[in-house]
PASEBA-1860 file (N, C-alpha, C; in nm, 3 decimals):
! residues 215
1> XXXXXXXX> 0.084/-0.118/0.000/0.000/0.000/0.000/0.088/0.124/0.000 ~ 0.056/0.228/-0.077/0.132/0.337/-0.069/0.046/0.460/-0.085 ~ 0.073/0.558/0.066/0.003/0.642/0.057/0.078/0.808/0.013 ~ -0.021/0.867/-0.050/0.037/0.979/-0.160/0.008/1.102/-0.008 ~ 0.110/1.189/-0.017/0.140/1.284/0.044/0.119/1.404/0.025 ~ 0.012/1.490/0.028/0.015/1.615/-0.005/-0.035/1.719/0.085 ~ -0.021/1.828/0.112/-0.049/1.930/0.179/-0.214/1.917/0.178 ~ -0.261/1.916/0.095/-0.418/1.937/0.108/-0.488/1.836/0.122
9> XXXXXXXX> -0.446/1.699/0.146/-0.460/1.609/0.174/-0.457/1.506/0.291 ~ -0.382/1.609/0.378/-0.324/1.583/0.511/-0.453/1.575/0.608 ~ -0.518/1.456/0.681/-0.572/1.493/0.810/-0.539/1.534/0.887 ~ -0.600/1.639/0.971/-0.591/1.752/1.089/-0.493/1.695/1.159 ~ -0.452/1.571/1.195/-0.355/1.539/1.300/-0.207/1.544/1.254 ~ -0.207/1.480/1.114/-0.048/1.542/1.022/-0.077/1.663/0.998 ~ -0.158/1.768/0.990/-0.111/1.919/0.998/-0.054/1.968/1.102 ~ -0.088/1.907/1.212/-0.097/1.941/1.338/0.120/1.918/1.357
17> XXXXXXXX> 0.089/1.794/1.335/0.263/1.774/1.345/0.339/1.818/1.193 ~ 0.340/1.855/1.112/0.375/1.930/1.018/0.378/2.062/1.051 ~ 0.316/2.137/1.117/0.314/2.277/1.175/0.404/2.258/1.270 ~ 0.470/2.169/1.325/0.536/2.184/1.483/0.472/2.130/1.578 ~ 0.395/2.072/1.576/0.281/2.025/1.693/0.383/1.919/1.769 ~ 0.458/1.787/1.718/0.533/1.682/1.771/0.555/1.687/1.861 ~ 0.557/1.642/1.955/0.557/1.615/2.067/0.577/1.759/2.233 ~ 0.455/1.828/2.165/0.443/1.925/2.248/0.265/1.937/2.316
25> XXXXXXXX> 0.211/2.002/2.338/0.071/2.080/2.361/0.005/2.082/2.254 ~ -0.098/2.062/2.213/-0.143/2.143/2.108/-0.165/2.304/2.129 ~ -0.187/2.323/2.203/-0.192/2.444/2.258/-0.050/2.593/2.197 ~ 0.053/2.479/2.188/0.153/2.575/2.183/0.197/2.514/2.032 ~ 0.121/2.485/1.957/0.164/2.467/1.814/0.114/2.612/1.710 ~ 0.206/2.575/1.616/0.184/2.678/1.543/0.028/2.694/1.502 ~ 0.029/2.811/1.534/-0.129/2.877/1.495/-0.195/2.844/1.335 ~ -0.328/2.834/1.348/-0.379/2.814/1.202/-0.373/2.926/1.095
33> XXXXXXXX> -0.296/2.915/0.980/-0.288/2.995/0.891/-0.125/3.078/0.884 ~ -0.076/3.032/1.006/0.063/3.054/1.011/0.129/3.029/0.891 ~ 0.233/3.095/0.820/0.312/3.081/0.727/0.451/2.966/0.725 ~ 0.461/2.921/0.662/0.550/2.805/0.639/0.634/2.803/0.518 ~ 0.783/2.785/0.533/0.850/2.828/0.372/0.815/2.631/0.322 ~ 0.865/2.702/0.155/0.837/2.533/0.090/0.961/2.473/0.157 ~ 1.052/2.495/0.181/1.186/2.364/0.222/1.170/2.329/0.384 ~ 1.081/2.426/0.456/1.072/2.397/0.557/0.955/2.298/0.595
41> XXXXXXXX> 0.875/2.282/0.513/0.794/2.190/0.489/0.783/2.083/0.424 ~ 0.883/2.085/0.357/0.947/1.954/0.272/1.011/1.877/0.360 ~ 1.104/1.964/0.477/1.190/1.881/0.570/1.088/1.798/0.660 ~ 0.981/1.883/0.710/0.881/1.800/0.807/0.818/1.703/0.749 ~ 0.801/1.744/0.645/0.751/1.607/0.558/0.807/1.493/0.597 ~ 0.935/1.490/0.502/1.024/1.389/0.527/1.056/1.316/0.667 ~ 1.062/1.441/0.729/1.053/1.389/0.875/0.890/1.291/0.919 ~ 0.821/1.334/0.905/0.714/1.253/0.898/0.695/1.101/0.824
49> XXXXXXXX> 0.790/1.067/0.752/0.754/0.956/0.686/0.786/0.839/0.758 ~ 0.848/0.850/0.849/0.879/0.751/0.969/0.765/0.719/1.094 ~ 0.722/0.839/1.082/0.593/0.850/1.185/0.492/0.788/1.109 ~ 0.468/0.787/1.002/0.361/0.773/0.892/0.341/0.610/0.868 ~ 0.464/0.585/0.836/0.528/0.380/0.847/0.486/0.372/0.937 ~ 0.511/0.412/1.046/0.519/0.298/1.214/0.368/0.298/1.276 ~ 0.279/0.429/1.206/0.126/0.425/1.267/0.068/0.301/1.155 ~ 0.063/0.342/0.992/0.007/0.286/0.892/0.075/0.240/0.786
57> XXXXXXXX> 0.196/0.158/0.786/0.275/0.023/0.768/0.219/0.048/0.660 ~ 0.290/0.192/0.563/0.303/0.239/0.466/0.398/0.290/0.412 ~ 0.448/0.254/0.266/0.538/0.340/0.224/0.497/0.451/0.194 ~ 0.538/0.588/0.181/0.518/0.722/0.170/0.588/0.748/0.015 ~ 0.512/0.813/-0.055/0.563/0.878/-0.186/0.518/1.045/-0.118 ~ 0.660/1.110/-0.120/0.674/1.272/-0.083/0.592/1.327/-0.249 ~ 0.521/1.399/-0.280/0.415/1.471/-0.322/0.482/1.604/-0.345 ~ 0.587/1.663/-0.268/0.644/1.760/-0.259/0.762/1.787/-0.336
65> XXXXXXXX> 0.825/1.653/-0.408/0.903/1.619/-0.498/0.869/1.577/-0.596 ~ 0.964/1.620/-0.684/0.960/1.541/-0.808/1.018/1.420/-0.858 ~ 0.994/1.352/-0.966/1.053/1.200/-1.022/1.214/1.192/-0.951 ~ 1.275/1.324/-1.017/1.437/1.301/-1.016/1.459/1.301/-0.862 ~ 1.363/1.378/-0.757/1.433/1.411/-0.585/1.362/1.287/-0.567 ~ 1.267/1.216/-0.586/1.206/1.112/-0.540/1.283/0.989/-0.496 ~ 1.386/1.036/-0.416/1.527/0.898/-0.419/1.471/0.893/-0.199 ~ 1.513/0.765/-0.159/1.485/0.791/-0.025/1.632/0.823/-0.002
73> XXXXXXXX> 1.627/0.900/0.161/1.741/0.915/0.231/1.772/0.875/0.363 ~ 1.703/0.753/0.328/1.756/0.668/0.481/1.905/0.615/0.483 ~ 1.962/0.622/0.567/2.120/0.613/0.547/2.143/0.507/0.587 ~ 2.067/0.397/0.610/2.101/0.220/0.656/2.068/0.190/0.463 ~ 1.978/0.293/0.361/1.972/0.241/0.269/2.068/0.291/0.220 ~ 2.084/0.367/0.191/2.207/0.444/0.154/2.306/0.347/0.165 ~ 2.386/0.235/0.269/2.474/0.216/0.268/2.442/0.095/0.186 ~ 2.330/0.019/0.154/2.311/-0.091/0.084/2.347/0.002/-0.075
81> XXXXXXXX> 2.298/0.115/-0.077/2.310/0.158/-0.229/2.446/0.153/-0.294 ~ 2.521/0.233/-0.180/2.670/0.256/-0.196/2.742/0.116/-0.212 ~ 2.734/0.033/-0.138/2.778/-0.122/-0.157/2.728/-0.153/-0.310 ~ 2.610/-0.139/-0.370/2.625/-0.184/-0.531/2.663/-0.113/-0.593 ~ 2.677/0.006/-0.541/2.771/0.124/-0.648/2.885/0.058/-0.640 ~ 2.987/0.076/-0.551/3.105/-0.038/-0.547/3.116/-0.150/-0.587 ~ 2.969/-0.239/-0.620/3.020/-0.338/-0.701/3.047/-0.342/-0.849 ~ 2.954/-0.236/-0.911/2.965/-0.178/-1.002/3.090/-0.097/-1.040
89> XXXXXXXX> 3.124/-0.042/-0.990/3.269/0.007/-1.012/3.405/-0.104/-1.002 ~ 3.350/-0.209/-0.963/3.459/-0.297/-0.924/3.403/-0.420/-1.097 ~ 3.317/-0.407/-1.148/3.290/-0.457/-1.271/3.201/-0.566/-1.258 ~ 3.144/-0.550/-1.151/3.033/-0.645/-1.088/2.888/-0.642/-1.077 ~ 2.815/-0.675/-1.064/2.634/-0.702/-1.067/2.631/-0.601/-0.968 ~ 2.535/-0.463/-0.981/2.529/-0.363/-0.889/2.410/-0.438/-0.827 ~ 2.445/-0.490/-0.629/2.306/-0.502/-0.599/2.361/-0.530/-0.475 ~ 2.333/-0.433/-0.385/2.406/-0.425/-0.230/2.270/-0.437/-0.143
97> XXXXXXXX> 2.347/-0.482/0.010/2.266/-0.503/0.087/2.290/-0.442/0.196 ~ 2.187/-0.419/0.319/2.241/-0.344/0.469/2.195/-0.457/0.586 ~ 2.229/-0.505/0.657/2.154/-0.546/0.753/2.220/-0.427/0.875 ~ 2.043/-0.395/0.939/2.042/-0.326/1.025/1.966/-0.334/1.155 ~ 2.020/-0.296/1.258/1.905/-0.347/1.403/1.912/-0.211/1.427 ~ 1.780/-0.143/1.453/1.728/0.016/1.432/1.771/0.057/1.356 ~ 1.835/0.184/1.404/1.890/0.285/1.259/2.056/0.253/1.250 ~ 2.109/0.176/1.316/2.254/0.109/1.324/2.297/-0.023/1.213
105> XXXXXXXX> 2.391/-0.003/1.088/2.417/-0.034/1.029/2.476/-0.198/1.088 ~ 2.475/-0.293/1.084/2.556/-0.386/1.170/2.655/-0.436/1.011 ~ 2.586/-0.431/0.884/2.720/-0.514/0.800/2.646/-0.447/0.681 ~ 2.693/-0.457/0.560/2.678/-0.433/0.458/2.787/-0.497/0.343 ~ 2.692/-0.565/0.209/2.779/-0.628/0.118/2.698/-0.580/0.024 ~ 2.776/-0.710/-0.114/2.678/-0.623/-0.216/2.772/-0.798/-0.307 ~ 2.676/-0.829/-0.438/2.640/-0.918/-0.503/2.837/-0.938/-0.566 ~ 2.908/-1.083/-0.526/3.004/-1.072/-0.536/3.051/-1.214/-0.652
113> XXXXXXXX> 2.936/-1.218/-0.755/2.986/-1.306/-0.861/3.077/-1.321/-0.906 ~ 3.122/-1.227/-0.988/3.224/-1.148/-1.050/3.355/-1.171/-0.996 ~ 3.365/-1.061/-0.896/3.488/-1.089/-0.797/3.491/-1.216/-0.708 ~ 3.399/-1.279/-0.681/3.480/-1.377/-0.610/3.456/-1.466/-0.648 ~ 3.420/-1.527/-0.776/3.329/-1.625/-0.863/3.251/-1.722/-0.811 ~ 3.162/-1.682/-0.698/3.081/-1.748/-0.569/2.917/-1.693/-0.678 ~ 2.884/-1.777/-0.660/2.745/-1.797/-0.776/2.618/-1.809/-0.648 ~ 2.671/-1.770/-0.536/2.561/-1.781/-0.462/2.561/-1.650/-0.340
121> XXXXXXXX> 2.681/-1.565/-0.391/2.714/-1.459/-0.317/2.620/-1.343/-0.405 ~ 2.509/-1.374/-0.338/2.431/-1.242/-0.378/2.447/-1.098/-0.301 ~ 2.349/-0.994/-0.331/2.384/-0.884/-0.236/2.315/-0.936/-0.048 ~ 2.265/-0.964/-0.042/2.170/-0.988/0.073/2.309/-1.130/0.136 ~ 2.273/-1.220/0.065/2.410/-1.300/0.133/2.526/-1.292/0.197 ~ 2.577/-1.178/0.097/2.687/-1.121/0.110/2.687/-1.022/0.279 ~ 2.571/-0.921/0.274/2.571/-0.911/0.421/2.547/-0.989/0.513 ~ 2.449/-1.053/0.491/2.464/-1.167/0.628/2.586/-1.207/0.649
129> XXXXXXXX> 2.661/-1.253/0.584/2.797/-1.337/0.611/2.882/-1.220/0.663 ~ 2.877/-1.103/0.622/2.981/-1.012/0.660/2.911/-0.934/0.795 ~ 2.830/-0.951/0.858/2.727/-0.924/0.959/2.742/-1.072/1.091 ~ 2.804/-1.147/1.042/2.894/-1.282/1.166/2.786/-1.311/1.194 ~ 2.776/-1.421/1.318/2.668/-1.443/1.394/2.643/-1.392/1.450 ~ 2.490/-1.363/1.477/2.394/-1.353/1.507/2.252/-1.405/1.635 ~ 2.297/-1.368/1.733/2.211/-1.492/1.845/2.098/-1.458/1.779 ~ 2.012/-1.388/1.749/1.890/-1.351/1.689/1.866/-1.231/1.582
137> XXXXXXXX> 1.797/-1.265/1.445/1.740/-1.168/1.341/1.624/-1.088/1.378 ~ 1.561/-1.126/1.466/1.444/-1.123/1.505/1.393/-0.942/1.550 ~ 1.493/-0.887/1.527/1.499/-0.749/1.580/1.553/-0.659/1.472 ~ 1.603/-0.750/1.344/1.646/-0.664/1.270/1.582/-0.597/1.162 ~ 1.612/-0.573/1.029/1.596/-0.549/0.919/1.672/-0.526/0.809 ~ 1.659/-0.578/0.706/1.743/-0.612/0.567/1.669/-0.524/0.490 ~ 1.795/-0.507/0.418/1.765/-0.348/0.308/1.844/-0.419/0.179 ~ 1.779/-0.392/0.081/1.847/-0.440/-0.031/1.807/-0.361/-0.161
145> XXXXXXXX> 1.891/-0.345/-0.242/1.831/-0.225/-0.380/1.768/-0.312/-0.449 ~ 1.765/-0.398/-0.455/1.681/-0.533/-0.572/1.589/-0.596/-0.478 ~ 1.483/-0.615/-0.567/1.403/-0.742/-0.498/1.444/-0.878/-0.470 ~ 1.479/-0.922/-0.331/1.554/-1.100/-0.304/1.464/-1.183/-0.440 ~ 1.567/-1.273/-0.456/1.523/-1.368/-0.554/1.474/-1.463/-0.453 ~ 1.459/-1.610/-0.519/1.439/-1.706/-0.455/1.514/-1.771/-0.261 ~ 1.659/-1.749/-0.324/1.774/-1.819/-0.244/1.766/-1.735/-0.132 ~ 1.756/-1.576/-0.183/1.765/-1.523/-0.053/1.634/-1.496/0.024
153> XXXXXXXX> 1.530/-1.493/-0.049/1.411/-1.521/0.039/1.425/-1.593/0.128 ~ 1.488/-1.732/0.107/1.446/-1.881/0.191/1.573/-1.827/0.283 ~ 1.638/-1.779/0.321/1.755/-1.744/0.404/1.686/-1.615/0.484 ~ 1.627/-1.532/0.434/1.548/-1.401/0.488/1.443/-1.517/0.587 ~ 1.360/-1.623/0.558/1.262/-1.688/0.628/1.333/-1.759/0.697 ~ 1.449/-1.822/0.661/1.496/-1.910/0.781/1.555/-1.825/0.918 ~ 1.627/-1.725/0.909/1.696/-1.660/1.003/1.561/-1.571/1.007 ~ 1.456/-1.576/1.011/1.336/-1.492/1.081/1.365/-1.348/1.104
161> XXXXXXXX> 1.416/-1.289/0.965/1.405/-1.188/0.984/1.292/-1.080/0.900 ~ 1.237/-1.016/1.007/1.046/-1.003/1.006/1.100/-0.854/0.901 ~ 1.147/-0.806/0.861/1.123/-0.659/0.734/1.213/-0.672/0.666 ~ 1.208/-0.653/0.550/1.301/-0.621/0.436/1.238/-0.492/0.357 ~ 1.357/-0.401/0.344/1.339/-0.283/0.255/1.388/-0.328/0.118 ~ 1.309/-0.297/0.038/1.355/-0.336/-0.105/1.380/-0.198/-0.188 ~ 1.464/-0.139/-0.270/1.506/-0.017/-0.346/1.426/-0.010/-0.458 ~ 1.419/-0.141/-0.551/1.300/-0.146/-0.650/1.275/-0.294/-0.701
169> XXXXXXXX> 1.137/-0.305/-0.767/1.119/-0.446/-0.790/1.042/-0.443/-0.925 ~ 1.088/-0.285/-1.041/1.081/-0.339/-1.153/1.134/-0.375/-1.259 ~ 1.287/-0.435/-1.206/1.406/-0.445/-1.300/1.397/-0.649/-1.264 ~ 1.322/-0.661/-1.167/1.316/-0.820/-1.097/1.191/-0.837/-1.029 ~ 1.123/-0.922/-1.043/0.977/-0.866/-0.943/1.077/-0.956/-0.778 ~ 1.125/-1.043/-0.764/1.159/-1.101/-0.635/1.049/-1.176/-0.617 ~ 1.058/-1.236/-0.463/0.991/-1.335/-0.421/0.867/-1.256/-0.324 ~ 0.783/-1.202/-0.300/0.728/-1.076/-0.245/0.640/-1.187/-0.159
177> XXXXXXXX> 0.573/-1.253/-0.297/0.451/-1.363/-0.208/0.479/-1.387/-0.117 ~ 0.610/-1.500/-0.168/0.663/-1.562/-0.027/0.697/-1.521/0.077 ~ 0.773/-1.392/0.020/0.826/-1.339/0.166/0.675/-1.302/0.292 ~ 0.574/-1.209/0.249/0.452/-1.212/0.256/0.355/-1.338/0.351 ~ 0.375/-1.449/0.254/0.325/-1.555/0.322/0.361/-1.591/0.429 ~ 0.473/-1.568/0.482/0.539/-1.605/0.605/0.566/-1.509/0.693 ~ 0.476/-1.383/0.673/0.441/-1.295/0.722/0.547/-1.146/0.764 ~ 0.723/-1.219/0.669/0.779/-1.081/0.634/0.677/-0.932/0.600
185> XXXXXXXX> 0.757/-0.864/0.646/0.692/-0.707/0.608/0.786/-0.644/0.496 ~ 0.759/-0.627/0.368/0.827/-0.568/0.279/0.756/-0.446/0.267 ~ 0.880/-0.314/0.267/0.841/-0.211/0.218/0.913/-0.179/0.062 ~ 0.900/-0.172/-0.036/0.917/-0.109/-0.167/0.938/0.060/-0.169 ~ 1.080/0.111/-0.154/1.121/0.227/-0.227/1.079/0.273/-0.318 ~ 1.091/0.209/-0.424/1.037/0.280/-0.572/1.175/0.358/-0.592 ~ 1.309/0.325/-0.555/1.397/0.426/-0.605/1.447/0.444/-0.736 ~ 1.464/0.592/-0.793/1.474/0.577/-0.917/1.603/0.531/-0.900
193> XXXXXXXX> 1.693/0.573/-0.881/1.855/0.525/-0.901/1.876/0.439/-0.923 ~ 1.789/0.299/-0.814/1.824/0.161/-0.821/1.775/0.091/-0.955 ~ 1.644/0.167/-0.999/1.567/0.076/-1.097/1.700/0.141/-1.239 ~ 1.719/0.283/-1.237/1.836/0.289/-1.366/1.924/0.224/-1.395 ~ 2.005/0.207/-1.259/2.128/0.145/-1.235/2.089/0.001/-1.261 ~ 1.997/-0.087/-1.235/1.990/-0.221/-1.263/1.942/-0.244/-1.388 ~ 1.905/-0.156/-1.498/1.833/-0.114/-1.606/1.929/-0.093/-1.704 ~ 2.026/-0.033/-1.662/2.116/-0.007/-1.759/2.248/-0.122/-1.726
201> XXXXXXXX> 2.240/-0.208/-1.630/2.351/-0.325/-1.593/2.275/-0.432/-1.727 ~ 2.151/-0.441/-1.698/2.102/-0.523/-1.756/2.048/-0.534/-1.939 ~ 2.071/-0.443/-1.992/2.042/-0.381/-2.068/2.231/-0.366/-2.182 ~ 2.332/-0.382/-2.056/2.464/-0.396/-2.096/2.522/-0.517/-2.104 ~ 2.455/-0.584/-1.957/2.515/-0.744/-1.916/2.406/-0.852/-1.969 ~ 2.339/-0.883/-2.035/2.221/-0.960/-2.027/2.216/-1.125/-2.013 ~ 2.385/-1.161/-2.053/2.436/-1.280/-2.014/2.465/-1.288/-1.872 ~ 2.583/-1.182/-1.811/2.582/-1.183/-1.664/2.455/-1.201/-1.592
209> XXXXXXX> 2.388/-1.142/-1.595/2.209/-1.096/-1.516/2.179/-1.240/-1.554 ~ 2.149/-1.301/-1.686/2.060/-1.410/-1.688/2.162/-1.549/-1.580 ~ 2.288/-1.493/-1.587/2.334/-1.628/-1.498/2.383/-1.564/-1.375 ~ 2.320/-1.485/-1.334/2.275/-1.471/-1.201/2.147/-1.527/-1.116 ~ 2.111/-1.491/-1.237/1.957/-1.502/-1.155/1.922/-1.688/-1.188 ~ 1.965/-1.742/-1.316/1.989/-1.884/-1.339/1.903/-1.864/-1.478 ~ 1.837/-1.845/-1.569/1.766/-1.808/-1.662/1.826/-1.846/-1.807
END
């Protein structure tokens, strides 16, 4: 489900914290009709999209941006992004992963065919293994710019780990059902970067990609 974001669209209670209301009085929030610049309201926005997930276990499309700013800036994703940028620069399948417990990065890899001629070192793999053991997943969350395929689904369900952030899933649809059926929580980015960047790998590599994925 993804809910669209706009100023005039907002129920009274996101105006309320969009004006400054967060965790104060209502009383001492900004007054109705008060003036607001556009970047200062873009920031609360954004700031809001965390509040927005955790009430209604929604991804947020900002309304306030356009196609090209429409990139997220969560920085546990960020570091999964940067990991397939590096693999990509290293002449490899761009497709990095984060595992994270809150907003704390614990490992990050990214899809290591290429370089290490491991046919099962995907991006998501690749962090787990570089993320050690683990007494429990159960608290975490996996971030990945691609949708998990098969292999890493069944590794996402075995180590029970309940969310995965996905960057985009129309360069690959992934395993969504499954993950789903077993009652993972996937949220979908929609990032443009990731869907270019795997768009134009694929579009260059189409032998690499098909024997990645096994095809």
């Amino acid at each position: 489900m993804h809910l669209i974001l706009s100023g005039a669209a907002l129920p009274s209670s996101l105006h309320y914290y969009l004006e400054g209301g967060r965790g104060r009085d209502k009383r001492s929030a900004a007054p109705a009709g008060a003036s607001t610049s556009l970047s200062d309201f873009r920031l609360r926005v954004r700031e809001t999209h965390v509040w927005i997930h955790r009430q209604f276990r929604c991804t947020v499309l900002d309304c306030t941006m356009n196609e090209t700013q429409r990139t997220t800036t969560d920085p546990v994703f960020e570091a999964a992004y940067e990991a397939a940028q590096k693999s990509l620069r290293e002449g490899g399948i761009p497709i990095g992963a984060a595992l994270a417990r809150g907003r704390e990065v614990i490992a990050s890899g990214h899809n290591a065919r290429v370089q290490n001629g491991d046919p099962i070192a995907h991006g998501e793999m690749s962090a787990l293994r570089a993320a050690g053991r683990q007494k429990s997943y159960r608290d975490t969350t996996l971030y990945t710019t691609l949708a998990p395929c098969a292999m890493c689904t069944g590794t996402i369900i075995q180590f029970k780990i309940p969310r995965v952030v996905v960057g985009e899933a129309e360069t690959f649809p992934g395993e969504f059902d499954l993950l789903r059926s077993r009652g993972v929580e996937v949220v979908v980015l929609n990032d443009a970067r990731c869907v270019e960047m795997m768009r134009t790998f694929q579009d260059k590599h189409p032998e690499l990609w098909a024997e990645d994925i096994a095809e």
